[in-house]
Phi, psi and omega in degrees: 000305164339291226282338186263010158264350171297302183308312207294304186295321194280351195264342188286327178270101208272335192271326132354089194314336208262355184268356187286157162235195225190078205256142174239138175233138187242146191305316217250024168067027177255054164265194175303330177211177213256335179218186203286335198269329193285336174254008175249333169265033143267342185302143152230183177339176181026006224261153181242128173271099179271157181237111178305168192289164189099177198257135205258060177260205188061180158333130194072312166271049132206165208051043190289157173224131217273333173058052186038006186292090157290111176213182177242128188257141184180127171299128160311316205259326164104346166281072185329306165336314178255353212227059202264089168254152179238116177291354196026092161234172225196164169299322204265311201231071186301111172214128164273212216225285203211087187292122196235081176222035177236056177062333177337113209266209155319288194284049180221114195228118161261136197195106161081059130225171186257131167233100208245193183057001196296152154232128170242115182284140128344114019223040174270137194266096150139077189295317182276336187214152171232136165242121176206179180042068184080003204275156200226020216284141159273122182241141168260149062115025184255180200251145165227089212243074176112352200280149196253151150087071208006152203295282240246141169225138165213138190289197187273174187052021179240169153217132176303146131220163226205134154204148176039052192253161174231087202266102162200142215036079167280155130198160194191168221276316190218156154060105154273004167221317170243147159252099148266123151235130213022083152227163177243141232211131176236130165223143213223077186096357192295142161259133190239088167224155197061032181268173178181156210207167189245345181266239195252149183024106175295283169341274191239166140218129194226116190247105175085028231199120186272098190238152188233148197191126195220147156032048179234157152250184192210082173255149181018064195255173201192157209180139177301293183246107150103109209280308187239005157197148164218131191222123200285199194264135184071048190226154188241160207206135169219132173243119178219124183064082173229144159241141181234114184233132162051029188267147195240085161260098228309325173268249205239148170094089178245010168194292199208119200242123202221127179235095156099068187202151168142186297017070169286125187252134166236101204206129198359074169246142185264123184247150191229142173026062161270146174238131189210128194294355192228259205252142152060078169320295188224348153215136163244119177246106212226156160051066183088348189293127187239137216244099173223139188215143214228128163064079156207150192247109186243152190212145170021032166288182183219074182227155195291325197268023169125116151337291173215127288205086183245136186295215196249000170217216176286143163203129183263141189203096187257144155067013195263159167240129165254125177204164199359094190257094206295323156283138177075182179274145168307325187206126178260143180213067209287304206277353194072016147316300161345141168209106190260132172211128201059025178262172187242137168222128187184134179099343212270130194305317158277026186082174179222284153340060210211159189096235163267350182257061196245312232240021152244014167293131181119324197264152157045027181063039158272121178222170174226097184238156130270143169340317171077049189267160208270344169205133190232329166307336194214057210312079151259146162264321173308142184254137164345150145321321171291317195294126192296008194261299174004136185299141172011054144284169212285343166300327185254027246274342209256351184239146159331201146308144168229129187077220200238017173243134171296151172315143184226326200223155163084172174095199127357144177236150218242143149326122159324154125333069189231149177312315167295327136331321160277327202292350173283349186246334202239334169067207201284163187072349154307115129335318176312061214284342164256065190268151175206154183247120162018287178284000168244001177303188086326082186247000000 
């Protein structure tokens, strides 16, 4: 009687891993089916596709369509690197990677592969992977490589979510690695480098788009405007533990840009030699936006009209360090809308109290020290024991941590630093070798 009430539950639970099957397809088409779509319109729910290593082209390994099907596409081997489609796609002759428009919730999983070659025309979003008609798919730990008309594109009514993804030499009209539009976008651990537009997000581009963003980085991405993110009107945003290295914009926005926007969160991220030919080195927050940002660390950026950049409307700024900025004033205020408290501005090639802000130096625990940060040259970031950013130092008595690193040096002697430690959080292309991420700090 046991065992056929045993039987009786596993055949009633459809969610029972053992009911699932496991189709393996290899690029050169002798798996269980010759492509990758001939095994997913055989798939049913829970079913898992794995694809042995090597490149995947043609009719069938691209434009795949998941066909509302929760199931999962996942490199055998678990190596993005070796496991590769390539869409061959063109200006002329347009293909993605991977179509997502049938409802396809969370459990429609894409995972541990590289997908390159994508193309996307105007006013289809998205070469390597497309989200539309509702869809809700989770992508893991894959590569986005070379793809045209920005890799990932997603539409109004959907959500995205990106975790241990890799965005690089991407490019597209707005956004080389995302185009959102009102859609809501989660990334999670992500690397964004070398992507680029001739337009608007070297990066991101987001229009109306409810977004969250963690612990991820953004190195050398380049733009006509907002070299490595940008987010557009009515779209709300939180950037948290994130890094900005070396993003380059020919205009305005040289790292992260909010236009007609907010709520915006900005929270203990480090922007490092970001550039921008006009406004806003490393946050420009313009034209209605309202912005707040807390515990960050901006170092040796360059733009003539200010590192940062605050607009026409609220913008808040705690606990921050702006320091040595080799072009321009550290924090720009044109309408005087800024409101700094506990912040450190120092060092800044155009000055740094200076402007609509001259008349909070002094004030809320706003100082001009330097920072003492411990090799900034070899982008550690954490400050000195002695450093007046230091938690209610004796320079400081009434504030906390000021940026986004905890004491590292001096004192008390601290744990090393090591490079494998950081590669876990910011990985290959970053410089910063003693970058440790926030969240893996002592705070």
């Amino acid at each position: 009687m046991r065992v056929l009430i045993l039987i009786a539950c596993l055949l009633s639970c459809p969610c029972i891993s053992v009911l699932a099957e496991t189709y393996v397809i290899s690029p050169d088409g002798s798996g269980d089916f010759p492509t990758i779509q001939s095994a997913i319109d055989a798939a049913a729910d829970g079913d898992i596709i794995a694809l042995t290593d090597g490149t995947f082209t043609g009719d069938g390994n691209r434009d795949i369509d998941y066909l509302g099907k929760a199931i999962t596409v996942q490199s055998q081997g678990g190596t993005p690197e070796a496991c590769v489609i390539d869409c061959d796609g063109s200006e002329t002759d347009p293909h993605c990677g991977f179509h997502f428009r049938t409802g396809e919730q969370a459990e429609s999983v894409l995972a541990g592969v590289t997908v390159q070659g994508g193309w996307a025309v105007y006013p289809d979003l998205g070469g390597a992977i497309r989200c539309e008609g509702g869809s809700s798919p989770t992508v893991v730990s894959c590569i986005f490589s070379g793809n045209g008309g920005s890799a990932v594109g997603c539409s109004a009514g959907t959500f995205l979510v990106l975790r241990g993804c890799r965005f690089a030499d991407n490019h597209g009209a707005y956004g080389g690695a995302i185009n959102a539009d009102r859609c809501a976008l989660t990334i999670d651990h992500c690397r964004f480098i070398e992507n680029e537009t001739d337009g608007e997000g070297g990066a991101v581009f987001a229009y109306g788009t409810l977004a969250k963003i963690m612990h991820s980085a953004f190195i050398r991405n380049t733009a006509h405007s907002a070299a490595a993110a940008s987010f557009h009107d009515e779209s709300e945003v939180s950037v948290l533990e994130c890094l900005f290295e070396g993003n380059v914009s020919s205009s305005s926005g040289g790292a992260l840009t909010f236009w007609i926007s907010g709520p915006n969160i900005v929270d203990r991220c480090t922007f490092v030699s970001n550039a921008a030919g006009h406004e806003g080195a490393a946050l420009w927050s313009e034209k209605i936006s309202a912005t707040y940002v807390r515990n960050c660390t901006f170092w040796g950026n360059a733009s003539p009209d200010g590192t940062v950049l605050a607009g026409n409307y609220e913008f808040v700024m705690e606990n921050s360090v702006v320091a040595f900025s080799t072009e321009g004033p550290g924090v720009a205020s044109y309408e005087g809308y800024a409101e700094l408290a506990c912040c450190d501005i120092f060092g800044n090639a155009g000055g740094d109290w200076v402007g609509t802000i001259a008349d909070q130096y002094g004030v809320n625990g706003n100082i001009c020290k330097d920072p003492l940060f411990c090799d900034p040259d070899e982008g550690d970031f954490q400050v000195d024991a002695e450093s007046p950013c230091a938690p209610f130092s004796p320079a400081n008595p009434e504030c906390d941590l000021v940026g986004a690193w905890p004491v590292g040096c001096g004192g008390t002697p601290v744990a090393p630093i090591t490079w494998g430690r950081i590669k876990a959080v910011y990985g290959e292309g970053s410089s910063s070798k003693g970058a440790l991420a926030p969240a893996d700090a002592d705070r």
